[in-house]
C-alpha positions in Angstrom: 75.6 58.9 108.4 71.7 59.9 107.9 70.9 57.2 110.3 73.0 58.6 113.0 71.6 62.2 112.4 68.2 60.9 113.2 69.1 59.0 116.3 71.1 61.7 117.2 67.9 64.3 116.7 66.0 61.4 118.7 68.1 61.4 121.4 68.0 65.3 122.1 64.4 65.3 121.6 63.6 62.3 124.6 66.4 63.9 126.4 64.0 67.4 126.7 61.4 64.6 127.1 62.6 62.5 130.2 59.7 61.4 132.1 60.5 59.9 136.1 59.1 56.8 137.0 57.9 58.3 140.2 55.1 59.4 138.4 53.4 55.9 136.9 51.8 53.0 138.7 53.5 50.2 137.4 56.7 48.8 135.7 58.0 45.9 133.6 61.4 45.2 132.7 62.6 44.3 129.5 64.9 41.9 128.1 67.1 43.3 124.8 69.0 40.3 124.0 71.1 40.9 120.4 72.8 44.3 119.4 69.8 46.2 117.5 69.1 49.9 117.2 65.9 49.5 117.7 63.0 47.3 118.9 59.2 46.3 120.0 57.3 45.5 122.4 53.6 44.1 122.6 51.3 45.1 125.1 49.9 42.3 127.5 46.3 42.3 129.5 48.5 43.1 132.6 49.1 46.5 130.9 46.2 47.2 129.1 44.7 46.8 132.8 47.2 49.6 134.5 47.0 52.0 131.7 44.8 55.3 132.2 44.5 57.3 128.8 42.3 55.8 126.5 44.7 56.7 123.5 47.8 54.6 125.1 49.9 57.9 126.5 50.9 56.7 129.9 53.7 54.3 128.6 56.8 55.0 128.3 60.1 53.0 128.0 62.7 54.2 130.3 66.5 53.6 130.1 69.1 52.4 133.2 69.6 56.2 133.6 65.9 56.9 134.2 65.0 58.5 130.6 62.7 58.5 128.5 63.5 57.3 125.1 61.9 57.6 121.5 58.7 55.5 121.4 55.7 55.2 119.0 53.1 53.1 118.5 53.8 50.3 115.5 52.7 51.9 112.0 50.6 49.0 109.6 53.4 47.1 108.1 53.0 45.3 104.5 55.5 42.3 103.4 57.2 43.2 100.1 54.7 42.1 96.8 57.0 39.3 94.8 56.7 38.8 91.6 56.4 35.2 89.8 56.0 34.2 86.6 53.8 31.0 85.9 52.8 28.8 82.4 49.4 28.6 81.7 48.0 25.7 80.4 46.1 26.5 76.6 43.5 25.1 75.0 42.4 26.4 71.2 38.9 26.5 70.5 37.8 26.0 67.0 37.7 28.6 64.7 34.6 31.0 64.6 32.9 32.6 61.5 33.6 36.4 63.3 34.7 37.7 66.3 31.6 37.9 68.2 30.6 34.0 67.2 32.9 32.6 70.0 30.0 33.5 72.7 27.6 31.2 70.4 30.1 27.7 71.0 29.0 25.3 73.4 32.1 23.7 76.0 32.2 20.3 76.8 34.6 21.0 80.4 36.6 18.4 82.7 38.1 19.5 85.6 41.0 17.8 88.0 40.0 17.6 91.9 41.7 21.7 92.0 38.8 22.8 89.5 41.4 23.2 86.7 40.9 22.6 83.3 42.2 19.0 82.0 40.2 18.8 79.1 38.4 21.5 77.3 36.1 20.0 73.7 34.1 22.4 71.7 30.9 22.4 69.3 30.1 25.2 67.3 26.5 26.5 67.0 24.6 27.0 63.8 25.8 30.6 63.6 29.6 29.8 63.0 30.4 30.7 59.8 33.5 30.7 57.6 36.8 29.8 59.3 39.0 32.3 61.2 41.6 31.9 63.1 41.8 29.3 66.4 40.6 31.6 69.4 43.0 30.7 72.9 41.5 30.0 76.5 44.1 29.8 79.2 43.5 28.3 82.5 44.5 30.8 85.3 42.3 29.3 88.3 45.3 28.0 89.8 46.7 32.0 90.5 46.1 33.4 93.8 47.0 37.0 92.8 46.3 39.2 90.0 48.0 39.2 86.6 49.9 41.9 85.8 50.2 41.1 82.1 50.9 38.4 80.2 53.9 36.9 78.3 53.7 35.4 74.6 56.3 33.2 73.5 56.6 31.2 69.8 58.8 29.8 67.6 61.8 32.0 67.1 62.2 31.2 63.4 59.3 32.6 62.9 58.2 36.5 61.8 54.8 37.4 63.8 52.2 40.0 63.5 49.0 39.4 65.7 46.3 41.6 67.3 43.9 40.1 70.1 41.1 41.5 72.3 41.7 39.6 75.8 38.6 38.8 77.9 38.4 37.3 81.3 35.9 34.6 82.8 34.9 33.0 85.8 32.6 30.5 84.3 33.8 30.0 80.7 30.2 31.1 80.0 30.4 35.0 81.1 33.5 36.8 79.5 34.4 40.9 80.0 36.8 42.6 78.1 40.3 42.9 79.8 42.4 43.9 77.0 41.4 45.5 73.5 43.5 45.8 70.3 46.6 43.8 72.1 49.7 43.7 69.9 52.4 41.1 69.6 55.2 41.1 67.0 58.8 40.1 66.0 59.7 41.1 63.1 63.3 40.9 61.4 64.6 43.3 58.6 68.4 44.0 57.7 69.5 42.4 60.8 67.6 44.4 63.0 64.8 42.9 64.8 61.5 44.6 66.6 60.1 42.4 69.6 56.5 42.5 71.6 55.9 39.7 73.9 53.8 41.5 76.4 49.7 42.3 76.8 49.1 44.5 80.1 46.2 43.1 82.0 47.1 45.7 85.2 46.8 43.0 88.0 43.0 41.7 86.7 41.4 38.6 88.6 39.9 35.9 86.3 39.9 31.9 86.0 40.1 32.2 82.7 41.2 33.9 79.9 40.5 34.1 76.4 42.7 35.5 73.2 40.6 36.3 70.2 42.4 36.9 67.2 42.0 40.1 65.3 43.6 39.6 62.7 43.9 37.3 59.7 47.2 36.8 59.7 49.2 33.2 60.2 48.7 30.8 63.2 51.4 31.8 65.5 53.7 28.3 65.9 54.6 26.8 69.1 52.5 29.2 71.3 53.4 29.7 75.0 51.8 32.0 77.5 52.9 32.9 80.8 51.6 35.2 83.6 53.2 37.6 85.4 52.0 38.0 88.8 52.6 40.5 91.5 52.4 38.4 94.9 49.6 39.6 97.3 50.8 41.8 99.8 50.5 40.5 103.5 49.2 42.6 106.2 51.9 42.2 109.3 50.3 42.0 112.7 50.4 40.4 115.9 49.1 37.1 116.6 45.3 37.1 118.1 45.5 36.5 122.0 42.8 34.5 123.7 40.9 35.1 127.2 38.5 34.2 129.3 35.7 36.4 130.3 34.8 36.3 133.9 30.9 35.5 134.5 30.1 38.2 137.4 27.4 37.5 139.9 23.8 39.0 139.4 23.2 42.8 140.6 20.6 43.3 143.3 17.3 43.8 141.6 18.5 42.3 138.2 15.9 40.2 136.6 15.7 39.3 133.1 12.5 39.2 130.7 10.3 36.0 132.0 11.4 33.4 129.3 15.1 34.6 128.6 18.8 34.6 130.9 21.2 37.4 131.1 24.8 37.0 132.1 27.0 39.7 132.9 31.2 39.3 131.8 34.2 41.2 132.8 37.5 40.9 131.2 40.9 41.0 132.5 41.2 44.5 131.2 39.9 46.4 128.5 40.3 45.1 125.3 39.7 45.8 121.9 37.9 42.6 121.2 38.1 41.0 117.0 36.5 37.7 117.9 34.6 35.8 120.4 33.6 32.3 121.3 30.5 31.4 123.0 30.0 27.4 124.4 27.1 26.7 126.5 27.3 24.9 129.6 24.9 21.8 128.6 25.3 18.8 126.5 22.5 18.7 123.7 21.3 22.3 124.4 20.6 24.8 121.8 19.8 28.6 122.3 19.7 31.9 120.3 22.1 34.8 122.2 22.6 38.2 121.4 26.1 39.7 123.1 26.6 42.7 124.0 29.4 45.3 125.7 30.3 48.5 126.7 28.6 51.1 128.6 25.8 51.9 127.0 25.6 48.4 125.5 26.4 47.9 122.3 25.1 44.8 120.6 28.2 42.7 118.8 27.6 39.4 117.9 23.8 37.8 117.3 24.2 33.9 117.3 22.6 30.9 117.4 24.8 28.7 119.9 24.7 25.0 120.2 26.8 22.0 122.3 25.6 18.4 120.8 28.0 15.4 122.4 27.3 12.5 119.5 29.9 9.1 120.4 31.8 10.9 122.9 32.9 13.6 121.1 31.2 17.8 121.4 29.8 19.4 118.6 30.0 23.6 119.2 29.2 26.4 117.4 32.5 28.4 115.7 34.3 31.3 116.9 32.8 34.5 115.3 34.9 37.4 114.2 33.3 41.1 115.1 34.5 44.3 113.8 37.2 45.4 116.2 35.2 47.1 119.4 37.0 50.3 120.9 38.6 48.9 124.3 35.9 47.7 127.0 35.6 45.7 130.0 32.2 44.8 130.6 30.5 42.3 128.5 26.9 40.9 128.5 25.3 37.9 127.2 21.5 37.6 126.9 19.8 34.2 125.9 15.7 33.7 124.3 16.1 30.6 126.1 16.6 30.0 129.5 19.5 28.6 130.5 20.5 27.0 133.7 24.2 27.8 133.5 26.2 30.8 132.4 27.7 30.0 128.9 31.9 30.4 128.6 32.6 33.5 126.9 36.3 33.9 125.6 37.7 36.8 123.3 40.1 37.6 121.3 42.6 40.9 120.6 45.3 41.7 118.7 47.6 43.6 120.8 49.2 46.4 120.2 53.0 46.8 119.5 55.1 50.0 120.6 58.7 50.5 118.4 61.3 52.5 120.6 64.9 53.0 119.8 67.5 51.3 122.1 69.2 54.8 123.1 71.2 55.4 126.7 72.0 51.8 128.9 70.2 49.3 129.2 68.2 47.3 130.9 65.3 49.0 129.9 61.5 48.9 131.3 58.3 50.0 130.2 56.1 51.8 132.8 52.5 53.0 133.0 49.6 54.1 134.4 49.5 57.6 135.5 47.4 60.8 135.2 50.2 62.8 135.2 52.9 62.1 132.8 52.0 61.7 129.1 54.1 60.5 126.4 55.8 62.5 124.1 55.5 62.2 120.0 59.2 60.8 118.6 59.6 60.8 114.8 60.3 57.0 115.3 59.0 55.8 111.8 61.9 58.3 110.4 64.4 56.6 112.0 63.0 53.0 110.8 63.0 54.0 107.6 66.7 54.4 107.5 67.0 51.3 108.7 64.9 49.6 106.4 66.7 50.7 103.9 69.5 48.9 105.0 68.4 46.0 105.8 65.3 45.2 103.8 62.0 46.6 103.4 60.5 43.3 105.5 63.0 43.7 108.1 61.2 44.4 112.0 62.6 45.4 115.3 63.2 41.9 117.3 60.6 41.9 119.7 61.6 42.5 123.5 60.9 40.2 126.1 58.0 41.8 129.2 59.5 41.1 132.4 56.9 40.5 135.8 55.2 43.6 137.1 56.8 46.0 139.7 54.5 48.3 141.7 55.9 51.9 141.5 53.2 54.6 142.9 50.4 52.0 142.8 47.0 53.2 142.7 48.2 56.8 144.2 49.6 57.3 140.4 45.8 57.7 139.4 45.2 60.3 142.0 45.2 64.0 140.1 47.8 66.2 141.3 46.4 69.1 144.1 45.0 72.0 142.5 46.5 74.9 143.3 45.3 77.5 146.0 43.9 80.0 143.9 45.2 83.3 145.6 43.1 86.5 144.9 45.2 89.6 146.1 42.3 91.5 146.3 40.7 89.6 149.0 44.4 89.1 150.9 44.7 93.5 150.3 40.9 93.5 152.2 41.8 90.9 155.1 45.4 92.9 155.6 43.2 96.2 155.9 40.8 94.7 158.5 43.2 93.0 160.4 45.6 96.5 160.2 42.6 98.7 161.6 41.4 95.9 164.5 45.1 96.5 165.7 45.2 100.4 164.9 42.1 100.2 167.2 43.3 97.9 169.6 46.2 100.1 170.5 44.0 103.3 170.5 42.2 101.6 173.6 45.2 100.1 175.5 47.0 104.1 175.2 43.6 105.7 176.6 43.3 102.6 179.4 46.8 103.8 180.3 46.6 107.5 180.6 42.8 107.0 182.5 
């Protein structure tokens, strides 16, 4: 029922909202294959190349009818954390005289090929004193997410009363503190029992851990420890997209320093770059580049670029991720060291995604490109919301299909609207006076012509 409120508030909203698609440049249709209430659509170069406002406002999706209907750009979407819990393997250390001594014993360590610990031997140092009880390292370098707190398990026939400071290590060297004055307990009386498994470690990062018993109470019988770890959350975005970057003739009068090569690039549209890829043109050539776009330049990537061939196979320098650039066309690449040929330059975007809701017939097409009609703001996320909520807080709009480009107003879409004629009534009151008096005088002289 909530759900239909929104769409309904949606649909009254884009119907004060309708836009006409005698106002944009250019249209795509769209395919909507399955039943959904809403859905997605990614931006191609095609687009990117007809749109006007630099903030995205001349798209809209319109329906069979001709309205517009609720549209907003994709908010940043996180997968659900999941939560796992995993046995860590436990090696006891020897016991140390107090409970600063276990910094003083030297580790005798052998890892497996995936750096974890398959065998961990101790000596203690001339400082050890009396015997306390066994400290515990557990090996968590095989986690890729932070531990949320451990989970102590032991014999169940047995009564337990323990106290540990946790500390955390990458090196089994180094330790911190991650947990002080940690209690476990089960404890039985009268047929009652009172039961702490659990140490709060508040999703901490180590490789290993260490429990150092506080306490001088019994060894704690058939020990078990497991983690409890909250999943990373992943990021949802599109996939990068990959073009080429036209190399663009040399301007009249364009000479670079004596001793370096400049090459000027145009994309296919203006892109908000995240990565590029630089090859030179020649086998076994090396050369230092600096690359640059925008207008003014702005310098983006510094390199050294190579292209060896060794037994029939190239050798070339990696793709290098920039911080995202705001959307440009115009790229340049300057070399300290001449070059005969213009290196390839390809880049790479991540493009974005608009939600709209599938309201009024389909089929449905995007248009845009205009200087006249704007987009309207649509409570979209609202309305996703609700639907998350039914169906899962990972669940997306499918993603529509973008049809081939249709030419609506063209190029006269980017032409501002006339201004108007600015009418001052004081100027058409003076021009109505002179023009009333030229007559007035003009039939004073025609009556005196007549009774001469």
């Amino acid at each position: 029922m909530r759900l239909a409120l929104m769409l309904l508030c949606l649909s009254l909203s884009a119907a004060a909202a309708a836009a006409s698609a005698d106002d944009y440049a250019y249209a795509w249709p769209l395919q909507t294959g399955s039943d959904s209430a809403a859905w997605q659509v990614e931006l191609n170069t095609d687009i990117y190349g007809a749109v006007h406002d630099a903030d995205l406002r001349d798209i809209e999706i319109l329906n069979a009818a001709g309205e517009a209907v609720p549209m907003a750009p994709r908010t940043v979407q996180f997968t659900t954390s999941m939560a796992n819990d995993v046995d860590l393997p436990l090696f006891v250390l020897p016991p140390a005289a107090e409970s600063g001594a276990v910094d003083a014993l030297q580790l005798h360590i052998e890892r497996d090929a995936n750096g974890r610990l398959r065998r961990l031997d101790t000596v203690e140092s001339a400082a050890a004193g009396a015997p306390a009880n066994a400290d515990i390292v557990l090996d968590a370098s095989g986690l890729d997410a932070g531990i949320e707190s451990l989970w102590l398990d032991w014999s169940p026939a047995a009564d337990v009363n323990a106290r540990f400071d946790v500390g955390g290590s990458d090196d089994l060297q180094q330790w911190h503190p991650l947990a002080a004055n940690a209690v476990v307990m089960a404890l039985r009386q009268g047929g009652s029992e009172l039961a702490r498994h659990r140490i709060v470690l508040n999703g901490t990062r180590a490789k290993y851990l260490r429990l150092h018993r506080l306490d001088a109470g019994n060894a704690i019988a058939e020990l078990h420890v497991r983690a409890h770890v909250l999943a990373r959350s992943t990021l949802i975005q599109p996939t990068r997209v990959w073009v080429d970057a036209q190399p663009l003739p040399a301007q009249a009068g364009e000479s670079p320093a004596l001793g370096t090569s400049s090459f000027r690039y145009r994309l296919p549209a203006p892109l908000a770059v995240a990565a590029l890829k630089l090859e030179l043109a020649t086998d076994n050539s090396l050369a230092h580049v600096r690359v640059s776009s925008g207008v003014p330049q702005v310098l983006r990537a510094d390199l050294t670029a190579f292209r060896l061939r060794q037994d029939g196979t190239a050798l070339v320098n990696d793709e290098i991720e920039i911080a995202p650039t705001p959307r440009t066309q115009d790229w340049v690449v300057e070399s300290a060291t001449p070059l005969d040929h213009a290196p390839t330059l390809r880049v790479a975007f991540r493009p974005d995604r608009f939600v709209f809701l599938a309201q009024g017939p389909a089929p449905y097409r995007l248009v845009a490109g205009s200087v006249r009609a704007h987009r309207g703001d649509y409570p979209v996320d609202a309305a996703l919301a609700q639907l998350r909520a039914k169906f899962g807080n990972d669940w997306q709009p499918p993603l529509a299909t973008l049809g081939a480009r249709a030419t609506l107003l063209g190029v006269t879409a980017y032409t501002p609207a006339p201004a108007p004629t600015h009418r001052d009534w004081k100027t058409w009151l003076l021009w109505s006076v002179l023009v009333g008096g030229a007559a007035l005088i003009g039939a004073l002289a025609v009556s005196l012509l007549r009774k001469q």
